[in-house]
N, C-alpha and C positions, 0 to 999 in steps of 0.2 A: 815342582808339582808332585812329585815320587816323594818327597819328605811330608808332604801336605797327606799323598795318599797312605802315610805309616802312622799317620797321627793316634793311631787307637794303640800301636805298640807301647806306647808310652804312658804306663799307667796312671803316673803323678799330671800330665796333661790334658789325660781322657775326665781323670775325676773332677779336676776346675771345668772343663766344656759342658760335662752331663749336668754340671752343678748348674747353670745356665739357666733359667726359666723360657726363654727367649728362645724361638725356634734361628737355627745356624746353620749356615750350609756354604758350601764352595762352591765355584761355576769355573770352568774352564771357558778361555773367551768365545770359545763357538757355543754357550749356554750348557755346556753337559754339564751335568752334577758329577761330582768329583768326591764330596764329601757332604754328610746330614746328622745332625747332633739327634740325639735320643726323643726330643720333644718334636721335632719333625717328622720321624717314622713313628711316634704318636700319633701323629695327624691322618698319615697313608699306613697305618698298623696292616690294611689290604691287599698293599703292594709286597710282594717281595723281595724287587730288588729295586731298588733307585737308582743306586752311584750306575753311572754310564749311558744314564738317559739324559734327553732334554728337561728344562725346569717347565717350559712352556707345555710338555706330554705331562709330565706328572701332574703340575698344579690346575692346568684348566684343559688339560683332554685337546689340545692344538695341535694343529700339524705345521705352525709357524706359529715366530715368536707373537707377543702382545702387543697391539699396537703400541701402546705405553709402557715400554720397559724400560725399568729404572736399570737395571742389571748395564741393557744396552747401550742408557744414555750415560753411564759410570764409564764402560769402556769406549766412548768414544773422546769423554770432555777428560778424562783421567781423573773427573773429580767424584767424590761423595751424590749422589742421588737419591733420593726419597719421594714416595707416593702412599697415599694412603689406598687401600682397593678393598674390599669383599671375600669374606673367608675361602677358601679354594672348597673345602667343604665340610658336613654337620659336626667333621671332630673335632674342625680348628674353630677358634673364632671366627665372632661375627665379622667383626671389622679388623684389619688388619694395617700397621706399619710397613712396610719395606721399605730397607736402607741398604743400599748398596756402596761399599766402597772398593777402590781398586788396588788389587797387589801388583807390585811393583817387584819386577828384578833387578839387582845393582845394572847386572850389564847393558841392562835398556828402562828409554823411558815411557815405553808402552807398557800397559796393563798386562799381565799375562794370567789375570785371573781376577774373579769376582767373591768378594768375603759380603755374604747376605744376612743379615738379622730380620729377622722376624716378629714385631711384638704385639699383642693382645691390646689394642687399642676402643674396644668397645662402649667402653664405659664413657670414654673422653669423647668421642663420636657421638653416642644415645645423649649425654650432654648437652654436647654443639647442636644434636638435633631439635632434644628439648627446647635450648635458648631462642631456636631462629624460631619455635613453630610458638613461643609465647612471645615473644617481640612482635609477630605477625600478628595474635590474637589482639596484644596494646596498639597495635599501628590502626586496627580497625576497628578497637574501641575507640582511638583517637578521630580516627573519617568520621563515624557516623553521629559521635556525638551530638544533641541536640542543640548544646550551647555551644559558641565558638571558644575555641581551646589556643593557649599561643605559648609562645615561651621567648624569655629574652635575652641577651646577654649583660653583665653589668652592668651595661652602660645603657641599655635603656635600645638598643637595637634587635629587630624582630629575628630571629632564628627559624622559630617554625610557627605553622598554622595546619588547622583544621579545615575540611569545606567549610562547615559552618561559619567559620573565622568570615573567608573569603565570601561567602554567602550576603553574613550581614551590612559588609564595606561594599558587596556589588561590585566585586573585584571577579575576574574570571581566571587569572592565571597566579600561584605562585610565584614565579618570577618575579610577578611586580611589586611583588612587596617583601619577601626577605630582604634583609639586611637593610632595611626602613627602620627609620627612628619612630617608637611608639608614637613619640609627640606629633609624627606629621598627621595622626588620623584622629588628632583630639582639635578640637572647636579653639581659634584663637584666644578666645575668652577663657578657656580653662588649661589649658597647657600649663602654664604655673603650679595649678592643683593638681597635675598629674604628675609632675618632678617630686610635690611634694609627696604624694602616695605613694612613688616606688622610693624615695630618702627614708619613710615611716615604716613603710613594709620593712627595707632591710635592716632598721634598725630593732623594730618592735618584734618582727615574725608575722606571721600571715593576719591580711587584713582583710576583710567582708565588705561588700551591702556600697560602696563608693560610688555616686550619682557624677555621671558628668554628661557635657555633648559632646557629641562623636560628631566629625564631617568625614563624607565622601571626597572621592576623586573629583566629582563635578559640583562637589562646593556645596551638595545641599547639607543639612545637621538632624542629627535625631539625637536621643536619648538613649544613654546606656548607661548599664551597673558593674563593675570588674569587681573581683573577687582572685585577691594573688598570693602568692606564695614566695618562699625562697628555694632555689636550687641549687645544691652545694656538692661538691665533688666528693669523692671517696674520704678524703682525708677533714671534711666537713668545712670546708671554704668555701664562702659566698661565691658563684658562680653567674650568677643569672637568677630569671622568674620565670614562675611557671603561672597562669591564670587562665581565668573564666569570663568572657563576655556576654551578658545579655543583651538585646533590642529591646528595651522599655519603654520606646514611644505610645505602643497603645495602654499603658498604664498611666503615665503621665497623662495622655489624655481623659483616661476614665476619672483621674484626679481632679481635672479641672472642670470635670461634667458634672463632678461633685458639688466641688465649691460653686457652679451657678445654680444648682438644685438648690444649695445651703440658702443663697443668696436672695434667690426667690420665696424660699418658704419664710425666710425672714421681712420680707417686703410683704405679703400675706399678713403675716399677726400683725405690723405695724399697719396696716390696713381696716383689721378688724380693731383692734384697739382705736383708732383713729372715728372710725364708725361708732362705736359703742359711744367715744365720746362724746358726740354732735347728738349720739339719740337721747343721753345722760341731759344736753344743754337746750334743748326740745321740749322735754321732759321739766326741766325750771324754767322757762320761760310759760305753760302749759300752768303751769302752780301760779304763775306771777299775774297769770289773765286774771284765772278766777279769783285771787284775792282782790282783783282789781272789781269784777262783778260782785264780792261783796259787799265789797266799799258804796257802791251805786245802788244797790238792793238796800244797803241798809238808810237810805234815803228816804224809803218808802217805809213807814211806821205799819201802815196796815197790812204789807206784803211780809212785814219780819221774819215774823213767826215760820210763815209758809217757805218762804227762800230760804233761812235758817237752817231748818232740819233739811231741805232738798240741797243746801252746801255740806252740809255734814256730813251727809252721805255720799257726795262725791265726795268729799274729803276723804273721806274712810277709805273709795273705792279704789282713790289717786293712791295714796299712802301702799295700800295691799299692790298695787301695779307697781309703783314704786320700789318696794320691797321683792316684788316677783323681777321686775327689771335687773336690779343689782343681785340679785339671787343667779338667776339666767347667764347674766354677763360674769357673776366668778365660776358659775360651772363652766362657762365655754374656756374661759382663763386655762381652767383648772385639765378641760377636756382637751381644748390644745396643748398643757404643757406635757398631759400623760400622754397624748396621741404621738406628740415630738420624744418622750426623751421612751418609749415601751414599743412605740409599734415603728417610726422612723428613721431613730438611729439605728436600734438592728439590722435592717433594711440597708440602709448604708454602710453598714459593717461588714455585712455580704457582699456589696456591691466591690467596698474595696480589697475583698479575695479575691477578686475576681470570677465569681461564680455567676454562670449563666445572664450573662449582663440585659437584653435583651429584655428577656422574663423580669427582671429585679427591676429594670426602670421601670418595664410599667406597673409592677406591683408596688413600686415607690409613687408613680403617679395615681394611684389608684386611692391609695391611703393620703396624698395631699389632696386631692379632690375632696379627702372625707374628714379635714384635718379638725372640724370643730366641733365632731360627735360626740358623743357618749360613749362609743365602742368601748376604747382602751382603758376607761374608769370601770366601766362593768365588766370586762373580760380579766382586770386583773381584781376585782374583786374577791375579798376573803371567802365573800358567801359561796360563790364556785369552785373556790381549792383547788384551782391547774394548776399545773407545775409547768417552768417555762417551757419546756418542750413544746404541750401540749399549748402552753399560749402561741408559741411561734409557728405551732401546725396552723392556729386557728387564725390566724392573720395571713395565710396561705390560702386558706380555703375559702375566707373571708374576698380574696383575690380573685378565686373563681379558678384556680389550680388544681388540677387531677390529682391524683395522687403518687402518678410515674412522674410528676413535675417535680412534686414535694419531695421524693425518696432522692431526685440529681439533685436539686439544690443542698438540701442539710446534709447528704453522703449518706445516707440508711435505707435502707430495704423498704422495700412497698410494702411487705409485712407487717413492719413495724409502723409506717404510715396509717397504714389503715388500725392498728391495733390503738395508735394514739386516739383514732376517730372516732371508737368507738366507747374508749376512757371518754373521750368530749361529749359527747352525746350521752355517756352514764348521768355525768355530773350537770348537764341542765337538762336532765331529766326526759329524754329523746329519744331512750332505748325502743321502747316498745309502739313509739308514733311514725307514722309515716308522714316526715317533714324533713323536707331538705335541709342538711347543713347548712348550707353554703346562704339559702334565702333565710333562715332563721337568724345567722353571725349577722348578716345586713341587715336586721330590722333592732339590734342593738342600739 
């Protein structure tokens, strides 16, 4: 320890220690400081003497050692010690290393002193801080997600989930399902198509939009969409998948409330076409009479003349009904086909956004009630010049819709609602009259 405390005499060994970045210092085994390199009385420039104090006085103002002293646990295991702790103060770092190892004299195999290093660990600290406090932000991006979230390992076994995950399977514990085969919570019927969608994903790269059924623990099945990825390790090796699940049962349903809308408005025009025909066969049979009354008139030589011109002129009047009939029956043709493909499909095109469902059927049943107007021929008429917008306002309001209804459905401002309204009302001519939209569109 006396050659330890002559170490400054030595000027070739003083100039390697000061060379040191690293604060350095001796401990004699009862903690006295013994010796402190140049970057250490940096730190305490305040103090003026160190060597022959405690480290636990100097560094943290104690009247007993740290509870955690690495110095301590060096001299008792004989081995190297290391903690990481809190700058002692404003001149050292923030964060600091300590590493303690133990000197050794030949004649014994106790410690008879501690060789302490000190390094500037801050950066690598504010790091590890940064890492856990962004893994924490991802861990709670991952909880709260709205769609359930999972991840797999190659083989097609669960690793992690979301609530949401757990949500949609009506699972309540994680436990019960890591390290579950994807395949146990797909529908017997499609498990095949699920092998093949994580074989496509890993060989294609991420795949979208995949329909299947999904079963629960208690056997019942719904409807879902996955959307997956691949997870590959540092060195870019296929590792596992990362995905997305949807509940798409009330979609699929809204789908197939579709197809019976479709279904009926189709049974409808086969209805009126079926109608028009019988009135069409009515109608020749009505012709066939009276040809037949003028076969029996013309029997009568004195009545000719008289009955003659009183046929002729039903003739005339049949012909013009005639003509007004099949007149009537291509406009309604014509008026159901614009009603179905201007004002119906739209209507269902919304419907299958899924926007405001509720309000859209009945504004879908509103417009099949009216399926064989005139509306949709004179609204899209040249002579008016709407622009669809404004036509698809006016099949709103036509509906008997406010116009905080109109602004949620189409996604626009009541502003702009109303500003359409009053384009509408320019161009058939409504500005300056005191007449209801909504009763003027229904007398179309």
């Amino acid at each position: 320890m006396m050659r330890l405390a002559h170490i400054n005499g030595d000027s070739f060994f003083s100039k390697i220690i000061d060379s040191i970045q690293d604060g350095l210092s001796i401990l004699a085994p009862d903690l006295t400081v013994v010796w402190v390199n140049k970057v250490i009385r940096s730190w305490f420039s305040s103090e003026s003497l160190l060597e022959g104090r405690k480290c636990y006085e100097i560094y943290y103002q104690q009247n007993k050692p740290c509870q955690i002293c690495p110095a301590l646990s060096c001299l008792r295991s004989g081995r190297m010690s290391r903690i990481v702790a809190p700058g002692f103060n404003e001149s050292c770092p923030r964060w600091l290393e300590i590493t303690c190892f133990p000197l050794k004299a030949k004649s014994s195999s106790f410690p008879v002193g501690v060789v302490k290093f000190i390094r500037d660990v801050s950066t690598t600290k504010h790091l590890e801080m940064a890492k856990r406090d962004s893994e924490g932000k991802l861990r709670r991006l991952f909880e709260c997600a709205s769609d359930g979230i999972f991840t797999l390992d190659i083989n097609g076994f669960i690793t992690s989930v979301n609530k949401k995950f757990l949500d949609i399977w009506q699972i309540k514990s994680k436990d019960t399902i890591i390290g579950k085969n994807i395949l146990e919570l797909v529908a017997f019927s499609d498990s095949a198509q699920m092998s093949h969608f994580l074989e496509e994903t890993l060989r294609r790269g991420p795949a979208t939009g995949w329909e299947f059924r999904a079963r629960r623990r208690d056997g019942s099945e719904f409807y879902a969409e996955i959307d997956a990825s691949i997870l590959r390790s540092d060195s870019g090796e296929a590792v596992g998948f990362i995905g997305i699940i949807r509940d798409i049962t009330s979609r699929k349903e809204t789908e197939q409330e579709l197809y019976r809308y479709r279904y009926e408005l189709e049974k409808i025009i086969e209805e009126r076409t079926a109608q028009l025909t019988r009135l069409n066969a009515q109608l020749e049979r009505e012709m066939n009479e009276h040809k037949k009354t003028l076969n029996r008139l013309a029997r009568s030589e004195l009545s000719l003349r008289k009955q003659k011109k009183a046929l002729e002129r039903k003739n005339i009047a049949l012909r013009e009904l005639i003509s007004q009939v099949e007149l009537e029956k291509e406009n309604i043709k014509n008026d159901i086909a614009i009603n179905i493909r201007k004002v119906i499909f739209p209507i269902l095109d919304l419907i299958k956004k899924g926007k405001a469902l509720p309000k859209m059927l009945a504004l879908l049943q509103y417009h099949l009630e009216r399926i064989a107007v005139s509306y949709g021929r004179k609204i899209y008429g040249q002579e008016l010049n709407l622009t669809p917008k404004e036509v698809e306002i006016c099949h709103l309001v036509c509906a008997g819709l406010a116009s905080k209804d109109i602004s949620s459905l189409l996604n626009i401002s009541v502003r702009t609602v109303e500003k359409h309204r009053r384009n509408i009302r320019k161009k058939l001519g409504l500005s300056r009259q005191h007449i209801n939209l909504t009763s003027f569109l229904r007398q179309f």
